[in-house]
N, C-alpha and C positions, 0 to 999 in steps of 0.2 A: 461719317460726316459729322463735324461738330454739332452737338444739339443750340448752342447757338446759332450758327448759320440757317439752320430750319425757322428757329424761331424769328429772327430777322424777317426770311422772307415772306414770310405769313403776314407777320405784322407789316410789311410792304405792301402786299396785295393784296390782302383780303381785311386784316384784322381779327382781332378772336372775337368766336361769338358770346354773346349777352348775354343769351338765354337759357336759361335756367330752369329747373322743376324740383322741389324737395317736399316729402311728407309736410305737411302743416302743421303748426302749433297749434297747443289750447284744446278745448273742447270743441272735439270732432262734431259733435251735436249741431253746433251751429254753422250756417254755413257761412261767409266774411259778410255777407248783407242782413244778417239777422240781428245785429246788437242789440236794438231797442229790444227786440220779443225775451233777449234774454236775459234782461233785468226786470222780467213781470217775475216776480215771487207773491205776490200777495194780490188783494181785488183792488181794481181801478176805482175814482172817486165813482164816476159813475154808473159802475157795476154794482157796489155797493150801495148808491140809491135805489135799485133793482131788487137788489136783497131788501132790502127796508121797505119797498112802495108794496108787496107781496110777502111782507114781514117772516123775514127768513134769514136776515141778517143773525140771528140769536141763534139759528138752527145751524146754520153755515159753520160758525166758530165751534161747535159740537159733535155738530154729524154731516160733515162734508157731502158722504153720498147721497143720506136723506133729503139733505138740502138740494141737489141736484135734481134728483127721481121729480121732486117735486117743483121746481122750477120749470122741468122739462114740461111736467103734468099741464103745467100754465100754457106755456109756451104752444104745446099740440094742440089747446083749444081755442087759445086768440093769440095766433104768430104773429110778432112785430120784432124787427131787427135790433130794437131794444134788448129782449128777450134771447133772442138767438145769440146777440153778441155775446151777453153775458156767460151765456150756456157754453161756447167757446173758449172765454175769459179764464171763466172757473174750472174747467177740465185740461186745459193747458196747465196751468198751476197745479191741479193736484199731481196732474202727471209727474210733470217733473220733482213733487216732494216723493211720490212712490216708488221712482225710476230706481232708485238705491238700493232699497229690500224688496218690491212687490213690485216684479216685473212685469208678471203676468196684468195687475188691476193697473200699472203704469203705460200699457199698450194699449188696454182698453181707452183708458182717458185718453190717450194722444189721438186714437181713433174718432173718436164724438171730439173732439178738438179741431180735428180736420173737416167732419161729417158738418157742424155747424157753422164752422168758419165757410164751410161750403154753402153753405144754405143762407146763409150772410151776405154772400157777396151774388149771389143766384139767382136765388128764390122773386122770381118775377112779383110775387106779392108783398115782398120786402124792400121796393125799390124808393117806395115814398122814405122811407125813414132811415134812408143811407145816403151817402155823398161820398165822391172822392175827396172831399176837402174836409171830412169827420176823421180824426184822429184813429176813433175806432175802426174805419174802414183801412188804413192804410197796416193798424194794426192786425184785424180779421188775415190779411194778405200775408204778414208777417208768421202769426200763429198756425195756418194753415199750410209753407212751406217749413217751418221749423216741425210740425208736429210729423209731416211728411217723412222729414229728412230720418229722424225718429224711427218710424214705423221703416223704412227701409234697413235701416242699421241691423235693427231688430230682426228683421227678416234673412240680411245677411249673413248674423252673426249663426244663424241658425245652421242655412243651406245656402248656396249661390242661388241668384234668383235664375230662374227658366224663364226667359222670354215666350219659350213657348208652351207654356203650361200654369201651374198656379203657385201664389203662396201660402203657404198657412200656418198661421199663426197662435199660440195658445195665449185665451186671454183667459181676464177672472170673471170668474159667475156665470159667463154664457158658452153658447156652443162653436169647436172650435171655428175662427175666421177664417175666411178664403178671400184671396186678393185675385180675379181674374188677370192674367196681366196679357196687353193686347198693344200690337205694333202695326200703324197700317199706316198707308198713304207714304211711304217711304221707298227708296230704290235699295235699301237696306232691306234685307227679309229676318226673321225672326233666327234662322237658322245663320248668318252671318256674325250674329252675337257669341260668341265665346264666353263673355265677363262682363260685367256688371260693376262699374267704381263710383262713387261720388266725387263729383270734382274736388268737393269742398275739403276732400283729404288731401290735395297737393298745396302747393303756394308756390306760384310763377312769377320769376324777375323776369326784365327783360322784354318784356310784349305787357301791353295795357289794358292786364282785366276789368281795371275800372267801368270799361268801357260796356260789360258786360250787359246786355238788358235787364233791366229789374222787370219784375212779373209773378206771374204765379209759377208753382211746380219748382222740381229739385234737378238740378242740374246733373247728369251724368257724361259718364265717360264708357261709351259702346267699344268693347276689344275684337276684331276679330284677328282670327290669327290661322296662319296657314305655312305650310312648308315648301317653298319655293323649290324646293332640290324634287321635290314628288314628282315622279314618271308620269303618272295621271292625273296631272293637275287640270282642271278645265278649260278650255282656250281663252273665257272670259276673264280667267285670272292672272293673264299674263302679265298684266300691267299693277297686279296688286302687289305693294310690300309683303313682305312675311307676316307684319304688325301691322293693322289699320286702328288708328283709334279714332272714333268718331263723338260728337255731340246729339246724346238725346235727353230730355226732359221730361223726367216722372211727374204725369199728372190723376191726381188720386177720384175719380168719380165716384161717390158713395151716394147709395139712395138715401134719401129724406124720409127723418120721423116726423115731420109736420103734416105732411100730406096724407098721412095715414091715420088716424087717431086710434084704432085695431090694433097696430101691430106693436108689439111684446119688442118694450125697450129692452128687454134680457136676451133679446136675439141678439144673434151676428149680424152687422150690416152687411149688406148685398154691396160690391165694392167692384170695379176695374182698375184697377191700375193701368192706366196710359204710359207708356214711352213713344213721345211724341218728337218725330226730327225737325229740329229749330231751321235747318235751313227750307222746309217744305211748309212750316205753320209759324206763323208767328204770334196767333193769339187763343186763346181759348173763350168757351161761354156762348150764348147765341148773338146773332147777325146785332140786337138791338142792346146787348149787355154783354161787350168782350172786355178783356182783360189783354195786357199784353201778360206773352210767356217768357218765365224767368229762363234766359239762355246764357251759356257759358261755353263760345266756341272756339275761347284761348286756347284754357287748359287740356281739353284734349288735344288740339294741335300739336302744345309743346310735351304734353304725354307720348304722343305717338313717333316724336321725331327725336324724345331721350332714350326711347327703346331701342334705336338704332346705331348700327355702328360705324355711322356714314364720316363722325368726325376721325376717324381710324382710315374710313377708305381713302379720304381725299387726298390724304400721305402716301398711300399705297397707290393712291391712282396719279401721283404725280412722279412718285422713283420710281415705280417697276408697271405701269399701263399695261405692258402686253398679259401682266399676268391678271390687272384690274376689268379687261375689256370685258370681257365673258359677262358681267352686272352691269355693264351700258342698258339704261332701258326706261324708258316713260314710267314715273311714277303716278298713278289713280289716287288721288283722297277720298271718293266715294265713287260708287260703279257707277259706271257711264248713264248718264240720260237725254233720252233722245231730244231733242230742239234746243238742245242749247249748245251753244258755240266754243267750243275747244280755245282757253290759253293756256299755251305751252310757256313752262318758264323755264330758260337755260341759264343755268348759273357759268360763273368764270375759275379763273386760274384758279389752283390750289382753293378749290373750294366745293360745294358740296349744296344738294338744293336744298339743304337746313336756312341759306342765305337768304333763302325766298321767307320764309315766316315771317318777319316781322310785314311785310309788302303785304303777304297771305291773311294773313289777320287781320289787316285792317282793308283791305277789299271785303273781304266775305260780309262784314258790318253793313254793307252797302244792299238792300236790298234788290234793289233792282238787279246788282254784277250777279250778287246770290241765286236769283232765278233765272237768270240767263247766259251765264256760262260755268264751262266746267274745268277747274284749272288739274293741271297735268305739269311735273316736274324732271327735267327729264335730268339722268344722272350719268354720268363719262367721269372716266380717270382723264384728268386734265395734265399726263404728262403724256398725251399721244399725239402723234404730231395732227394738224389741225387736216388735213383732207382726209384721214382714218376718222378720226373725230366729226367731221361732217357729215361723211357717209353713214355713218351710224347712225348719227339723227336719222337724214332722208330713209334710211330702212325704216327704222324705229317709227316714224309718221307714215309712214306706208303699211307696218302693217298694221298700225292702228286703224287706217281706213279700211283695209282691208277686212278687218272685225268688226267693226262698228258704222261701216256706210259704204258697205260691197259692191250696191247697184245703183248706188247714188241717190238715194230715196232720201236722205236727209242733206238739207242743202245748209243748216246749220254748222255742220258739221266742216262745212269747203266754206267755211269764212274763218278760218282758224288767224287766230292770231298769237304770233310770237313775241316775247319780252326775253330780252338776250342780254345779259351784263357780261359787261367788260369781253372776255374770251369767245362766251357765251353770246354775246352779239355777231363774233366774225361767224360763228358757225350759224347763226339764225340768218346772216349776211348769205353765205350759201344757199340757201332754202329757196332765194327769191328770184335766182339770175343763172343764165346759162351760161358755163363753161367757156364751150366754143373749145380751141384748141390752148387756153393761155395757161395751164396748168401744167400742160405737157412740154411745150416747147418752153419751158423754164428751165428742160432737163435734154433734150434735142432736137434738134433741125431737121428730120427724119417724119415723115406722115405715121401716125399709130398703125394706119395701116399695112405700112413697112416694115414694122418690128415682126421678127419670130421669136418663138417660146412656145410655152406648151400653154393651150388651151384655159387651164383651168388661171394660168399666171397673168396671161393677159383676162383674161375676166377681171379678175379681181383688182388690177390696173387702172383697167376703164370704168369697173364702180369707182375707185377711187378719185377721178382724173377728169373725169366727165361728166357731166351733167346737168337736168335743165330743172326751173322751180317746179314748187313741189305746188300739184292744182291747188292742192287745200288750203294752201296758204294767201289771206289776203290782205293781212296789216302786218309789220315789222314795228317792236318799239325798242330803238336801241338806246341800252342806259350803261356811260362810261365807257364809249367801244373804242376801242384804239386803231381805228381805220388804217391810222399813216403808221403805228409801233407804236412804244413807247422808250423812254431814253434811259430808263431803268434797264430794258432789257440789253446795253451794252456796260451798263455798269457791273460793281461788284454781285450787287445782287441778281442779275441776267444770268454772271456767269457762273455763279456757286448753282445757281440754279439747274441751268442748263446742265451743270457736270455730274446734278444729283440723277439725272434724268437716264434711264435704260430704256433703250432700243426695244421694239417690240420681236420677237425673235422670229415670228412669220413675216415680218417688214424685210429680215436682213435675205432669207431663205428668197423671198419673191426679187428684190432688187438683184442678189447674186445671181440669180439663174435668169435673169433678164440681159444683165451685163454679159454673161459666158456666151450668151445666145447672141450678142451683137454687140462686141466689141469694139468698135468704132461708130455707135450709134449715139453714145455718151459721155457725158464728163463725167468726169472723178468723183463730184460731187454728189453723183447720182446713186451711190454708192447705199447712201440711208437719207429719209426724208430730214429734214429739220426738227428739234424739236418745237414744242409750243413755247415755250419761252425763246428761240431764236426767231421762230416767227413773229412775234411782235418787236423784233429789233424793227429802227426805222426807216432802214432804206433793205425790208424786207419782200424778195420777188415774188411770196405769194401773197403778201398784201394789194402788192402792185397788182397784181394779177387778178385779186378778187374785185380790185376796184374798177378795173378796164372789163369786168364781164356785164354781158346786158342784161338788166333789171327786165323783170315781170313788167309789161306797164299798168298792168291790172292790182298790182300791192302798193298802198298805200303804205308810206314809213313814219319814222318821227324820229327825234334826239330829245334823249335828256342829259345833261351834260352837269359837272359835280365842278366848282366853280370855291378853292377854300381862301381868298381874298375877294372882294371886292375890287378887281381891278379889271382895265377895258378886257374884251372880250378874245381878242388875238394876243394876250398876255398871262393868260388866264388857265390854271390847272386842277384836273382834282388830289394831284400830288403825286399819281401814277402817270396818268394819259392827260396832255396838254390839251387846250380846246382845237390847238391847228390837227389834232391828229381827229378827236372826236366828231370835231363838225365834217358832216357829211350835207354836197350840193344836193338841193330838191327836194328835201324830206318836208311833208304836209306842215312839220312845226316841228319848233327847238326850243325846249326849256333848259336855261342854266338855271340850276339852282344850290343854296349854299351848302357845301356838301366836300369829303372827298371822296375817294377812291370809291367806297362801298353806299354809293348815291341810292340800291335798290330800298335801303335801309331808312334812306332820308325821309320826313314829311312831307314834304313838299314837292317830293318826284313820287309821292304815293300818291297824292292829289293827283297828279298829271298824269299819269297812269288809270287813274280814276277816271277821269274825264276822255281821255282817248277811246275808255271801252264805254262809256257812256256814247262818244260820239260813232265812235262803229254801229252802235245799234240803231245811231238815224235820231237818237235824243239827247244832243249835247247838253252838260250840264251848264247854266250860266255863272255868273260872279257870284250871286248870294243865293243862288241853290233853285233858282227857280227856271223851268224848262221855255225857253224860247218856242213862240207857237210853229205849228210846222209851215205856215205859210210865210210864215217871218224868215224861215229857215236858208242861210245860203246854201246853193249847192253845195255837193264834197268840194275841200279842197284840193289843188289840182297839186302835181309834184313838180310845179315851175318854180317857186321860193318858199323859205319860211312864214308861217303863220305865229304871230304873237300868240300867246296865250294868257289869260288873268290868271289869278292867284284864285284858288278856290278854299271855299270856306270848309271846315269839315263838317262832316252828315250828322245832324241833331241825334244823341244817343236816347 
């Protein structure tokens, strides 16, 4: 098949993806939020009034350390943030002149760099003579993740770091350092870590790390890794990639030489090293003095979904499915935790749930979505025809409940909500509504329970053919679904499509020995199902079909609909699927918004999607961000018409 015609229908239906990950330029040292800290080469104005007011400025330019030992001297017997800043100031700087030849006395400084910057921003008895609106404090914040950033390298370049164990590191003149290093309060366990990376060694297009939180701490990137093909895999791992990459945040606790005035500055600090997970904490410091934590939960994202070789499968899983299906399966970003509510995300045609990231990235920012649910991607070769395809889901969510809420103990977990694009909606469509007979008699006039065959044939028939919603499911949000087909799929591109498209070879074996066994129970056409690209032709009988089946009346739905003109709404395309095929009667609300085909990708169907799982939790978001009181509150929407919906602002970074 021409390598053009592939590429055509890609760029018809999906588009190529954006997103990108490459090593980073420049000086690894710093990570992209650090600039100011690293043009500190020399003392600040008012560091050097510090030197002069403690006449040490003349000592400084001579004998760097002595000037130090004796500042500190100051400092340990009347601590003022004055004092400590400095102390921070001036071992950052020497660090980085030492870093070149004298690694060893350049680890130390970076250490008392971090230690004061610590006690800077800290130290309860420091608080009269800092502000967040002092230069120095913003810079203390600066100094303290870059010197961090530093001492990890350092640690790296040695040995990989052990989560579960220590670091140690040789500095000058004292005895060697140890970095406790300690992982709690996470559903990540210390033994899930494989690798240890700095974020600040990648640089991502394509998704908005801007967006990242500023804060304290170094941003990483948690690897674990596992071998899917392994006999004795654990059953809780069924749902894990091969490659998880996760977001955690190095945060350095060092004890305080102020509080001590005894203890021998030629010692080693007493240090833990924190990896703290950004989406369980978001600040560090006590209850009356936090800080926000520096997090970066792009770049692992888009780390963990370049390790993959999903943009290979989605080819594989569109010409040859039967051989793709075996990797049908709910992808986990992090292990399940219990109370919080399952979104499943189905991607569509020729695509891959890499489609979900840009949507994924800018939900998890949300604090609230972040603590209260847990998104799940589910992944199918998208050339299988659509009721193989369905059925695999309904497994695939069965037996997640089956693992994860066996006796029903968590009621979290049966409000699950689906976001289904494009193809990926018809089979989330499935999930919500009972069969009845309209699947079957598409292919004969005959009761299923008239057909013979062998046992195992008809089984696998009636998983096919039949069936009713799935409990756990209680919101649908469809974006870009092609209810009625679309009119692509009887053009050129339907058909080059469809032609690329192979039969699955257990589909042909079950129809032929179905057909032998009752030769006048069916048409000719019964022969092999449709593919997924016939079925979204538009005068398609199992679209027909799925639209005459009875809805849950317990599932609340929605639309969001990809609109690339400005014109009325019964005119209206996202350049795949027109609005007559997309709008669906009844659904709680329907946003068009300006968008084509690949709307999951859009801003403004990320908002609405925002706001839907805001309003599932019972706390819809308003117009300018603020929550309507609950007594203000109207009931749920019912599924008798659409609901307008505002334009929502996005969430303060």
């Amino acid at each position: 098949m021409p390598i053009a015609q592939l590429v055509m229908i890609a760029s018809t239906f999906l588009g190529w993806s954006d997103i990108s990950i490459q090593p980073s330029k420049g000086d690894r040292g710093f990570s992209s939020f650090q600039h100011s800290v690293a043009g500190i080469d020399r003392p600040s104005g008012r560091t050097l009034e510090t030197l002069k007011r403690y006449d040490l400025e003349g000592r400084y330019r001579k004998d760097v350390n002595g000037a130090l030992l004796s500042l500190e001297k100051v400092a340990r017997g009347r601590p003022s943030a004055e004092l400590v800043y400095a102390l921070a100031e001036l071992s950052w700087i020497d660090g980085c002149k030492q870093d070149r030849w004298r690694k060893a006395l350049a680890l130390e400084r970076y250490l008392d760099a971090v230690g004061y910057a610590h006690d800077y921003l800290f130290d309860p008895e420091l608080a009269d003579g800092r502000a967040p609106s002092d230069p120095r404090y913003r810079l203390a914040c600066e100094i303290y993740n870059a010197g961090l950033e530093r001492i990890i390298r350092a640690a790296q370049s040695k040995d990989p770091i052990d989560p579960q164990g220590v670091i140690k590191l040789k500095v000058s003149n004292r005895d060697e350092q140890v970095l406790q290093v300690a992982l709690r309060d996470s559903p990540w366990k210390p033994s899930d870590i494989h690798k240890l990376i700095l974020a600040s060694d990648f640089d991502v297009s394509g998704l908005a790390t801007s967006r990242n939180q500023y804060g304290l701490g170094v941003p990483l990137i948690g690897v674990r890794q596992s071998d899917p093909k392994k006999e004795d895999r654990p059953a809780d791992e069924r749902f894990y990639p091969a490659e998880m990459a996760f977001p955690l945040t190095a945060f350095l606790v060092p004890n305080s030489r102020l509080r001590d005035p005894g203890e021998n500055v030629n010692a080693a600090r007493q240090c833990t090293l924190k990896l703290i997970d950004p989406v369980k904490q978001r600040v560090v410091g006590e209850a009356n003095n936090q800080i926000a934590l520096e997090t970066d939960l792009t770049t692992p994202l888009a780390y963990m979904w370049s390790q993959t070789d999903l943009e290979r499968y989605r080819w594989t899983g569109l010409r040859h499915p039967g051989e793709a299906l075996e990797r049908a399966n709910l992808l986990m970003i992090r292990p399940y935790e219990p109370g919080k509510i399952p979104v499943v995300m189905v991607h569509g045609l020729i695509s891959s749930p890499l489609a979900w990231i840009p949507m994924l990235d800018e939900l998890l920012r949300d604090p609230t979505i972040q603590g209260r649910y847990q998104f799940l991607l589910y992944m199918y070769p998208t050339g299988v025809p659509l009721p193989i395809a369905a059925a695999n889901l309904r497994d695939a969510l069965g037996q997640a409940k089956a693992m994860f809420n066996p006796d029903g103990r968590e009621p979290a977990f049966d409000q699950m909500v689906l976001l289904g694009h494009s193809m990926g909606g018809l089979l989330s469509h499935c999930m919500m509504v009972s069969s009845g007979e309209e699947l079957w008699q598409l292919n004969s006039d005959r009761s299923f329970d008239e057909i013979l065959g062998p046992p195992p044939v008809l089984a696998e028939l009636r998983r096919l053919l039949f069936f009713e919603p799935v409990p756990s499911v209680s919101r649908v949000v469809f974006l870009a679904t092609p209810h009625r087909g679309s009119d692509l799929s009887r053009g050129v591109v339907g058909r080059v499509g469809a032609n690329l498209i192979s039969d699955p070879d257990h589909i042909h074996k079950l129809l032929g020995q179905l057909v032998k066994d009752n030769p006048d129970a069916f048409g000719r056409r019964f022969k092999r199902f449709p593919t997924s690209i016939e079925t979204l032709a538009t005068d398609s009988p199992i679209l027909t079909a799925i639209l005459a089946m009875k809805p849950d009346p317990r599932v609340m739905t929605h639309s969001i609909i990809g609109s690339e003109r400005p014109v009325p709404k019964p005119q209206t395309t996202d350049g795949v699927v027109p609005y007559r095929s997309s709008h669906l009667d009844g659904v709680a609300s329907e946003k068009v918004v300006r968008s084509g085909h690949g709307v999951q990708k859009d801003g403004e169907a990320v908002q609405e999607v925002r706001r839907i799982l805001h309003e599932h939790l019972g706390e819809p978001v308003m117009a300018r961000g603020a929550r309507e009181p609950a007594a203000a509150r109207p009931a749920a929407a019912t599924a008798s018409a659409p609901v307008a919906v505002e334009e929502l602002p996005t969430l303060p970074r």
